[in-house]
C-alpha positions in Angstrom: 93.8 41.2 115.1 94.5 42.2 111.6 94.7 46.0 110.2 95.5 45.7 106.5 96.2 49.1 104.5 95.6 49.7 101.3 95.5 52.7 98.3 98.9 54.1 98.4 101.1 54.9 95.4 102.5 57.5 93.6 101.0 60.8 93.0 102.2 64.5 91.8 102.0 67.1 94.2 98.5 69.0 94.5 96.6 65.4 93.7 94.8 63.2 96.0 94.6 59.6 97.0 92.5 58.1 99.3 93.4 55.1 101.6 91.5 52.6 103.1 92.1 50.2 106.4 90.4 47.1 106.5 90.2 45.9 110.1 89.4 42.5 111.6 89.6 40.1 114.8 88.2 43.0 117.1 85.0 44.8 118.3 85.7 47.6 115.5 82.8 50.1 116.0 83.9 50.2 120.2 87.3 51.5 119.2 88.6 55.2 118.0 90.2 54.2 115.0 93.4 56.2 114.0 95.9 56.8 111.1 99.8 57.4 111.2 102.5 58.0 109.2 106.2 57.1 109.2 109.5 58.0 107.2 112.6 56.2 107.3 114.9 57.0 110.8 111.8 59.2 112.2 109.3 58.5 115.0 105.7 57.3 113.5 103.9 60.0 113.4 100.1 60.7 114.7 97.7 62.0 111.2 94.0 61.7 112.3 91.6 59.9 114.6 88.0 59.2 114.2 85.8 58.4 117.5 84.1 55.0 117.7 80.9 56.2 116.1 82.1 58.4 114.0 81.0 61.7 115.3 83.9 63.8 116.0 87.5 63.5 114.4 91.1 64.8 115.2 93.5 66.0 112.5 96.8 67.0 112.6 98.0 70.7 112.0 100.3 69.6 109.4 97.1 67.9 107.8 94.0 69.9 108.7 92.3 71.2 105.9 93.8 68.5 103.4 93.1 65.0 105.2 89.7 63.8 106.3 89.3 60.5 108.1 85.9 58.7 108.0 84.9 55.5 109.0 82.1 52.4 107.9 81.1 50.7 110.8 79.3 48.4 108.8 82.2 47.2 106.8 84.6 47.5 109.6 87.1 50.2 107.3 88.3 53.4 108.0 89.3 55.9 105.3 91.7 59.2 104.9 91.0 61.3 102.0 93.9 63.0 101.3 94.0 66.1 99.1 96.3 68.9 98.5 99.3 66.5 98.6 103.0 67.9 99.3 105.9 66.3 99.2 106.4 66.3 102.7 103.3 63.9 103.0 105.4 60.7 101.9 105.3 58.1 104.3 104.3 54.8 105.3 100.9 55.4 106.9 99.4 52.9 108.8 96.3 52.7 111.1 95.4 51.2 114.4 93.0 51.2 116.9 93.0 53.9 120.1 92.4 53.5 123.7 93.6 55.8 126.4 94.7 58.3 123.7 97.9 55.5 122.5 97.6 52.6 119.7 95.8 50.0 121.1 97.7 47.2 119.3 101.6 46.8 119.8 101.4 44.8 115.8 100.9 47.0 113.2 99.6 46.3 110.0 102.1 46.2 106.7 101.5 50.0 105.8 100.5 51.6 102.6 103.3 53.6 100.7 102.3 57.4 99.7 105.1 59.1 97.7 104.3 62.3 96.3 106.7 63.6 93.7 106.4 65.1 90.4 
C-alpha cells in the first residue's frame, strides 16, 4: 500500500491550496477515502471523508464551508480544496483509507506540509 501526499506549502491567510493523494497497492474505489491533519505534540486529527463512489462526504466543523474533498476513481487520487485558510489550518495532513469508521492502514504516507502565515 502506498498513500503519497502532495501540494502543500506556504500560503497567506485567506488563500487556497489544493492537495492531492495519490493512492496505490489497494482496491481504491471499494474504500471511503479520508484526510487528516496533525501538529506537533497533538492527536492526528480527522478533516474530511469521501464515500467509495464518491456520493456523499463528511467535513469537519472546524472545516465545513472551507474544505471540499473529492475523489477520481479513475486515477486512484483524492483531493481537498482548501479555501479560506487560517492559521489554525497548519498541519501535516495526510490521507488514508476508511473501514469501520477508523484508518484502514496502520502506515501512513509521508504527509504534505500546509503552513499558513502571512
Amino acid at each position: 500500500v502506498q498513500l503519497v501526499e502532495s501540494g502543500g506549502g506556504l500560503v497567506q491567510p485567506g488563500g487556497s491550496l489544493r492537495l492531492s493523494c495519490a493512492a496505490s497497492g489497494f482496491t481504491f474505489s471499494s474504500y471511503a477515502m479520508s484526510w487528516y491533519r496533525q501538529v506537533p505534540g497533538k492527536e492526528r486529527e480527522l478533516v474530511a471523508i469521501i464515500t467509495s463512489a464518491g456520493d456523499s462526504s463528511y467535513h469537519a466543523d472546524s472545516v465545513k464551508g472551507r474544505f471540499t474533498i473529492s475523489r477520481d476513481n479513475a486515477k486512484n487520487t483524492v483531493i481537498l480544496q482548501m479555501n479560506s485558510l487560517k492559521p489554525e489550518d497548519t498541519a501535516v495532513y495526510y490521507c488514508n483509507a476508511m473501514r469501520g469508521g477508523r484508518p484502514r492502514f496502520d502506515s501512513w504516507g509521508q504527509g504534505t506540509q500546509v503552513t499558513v502565515s502571512s
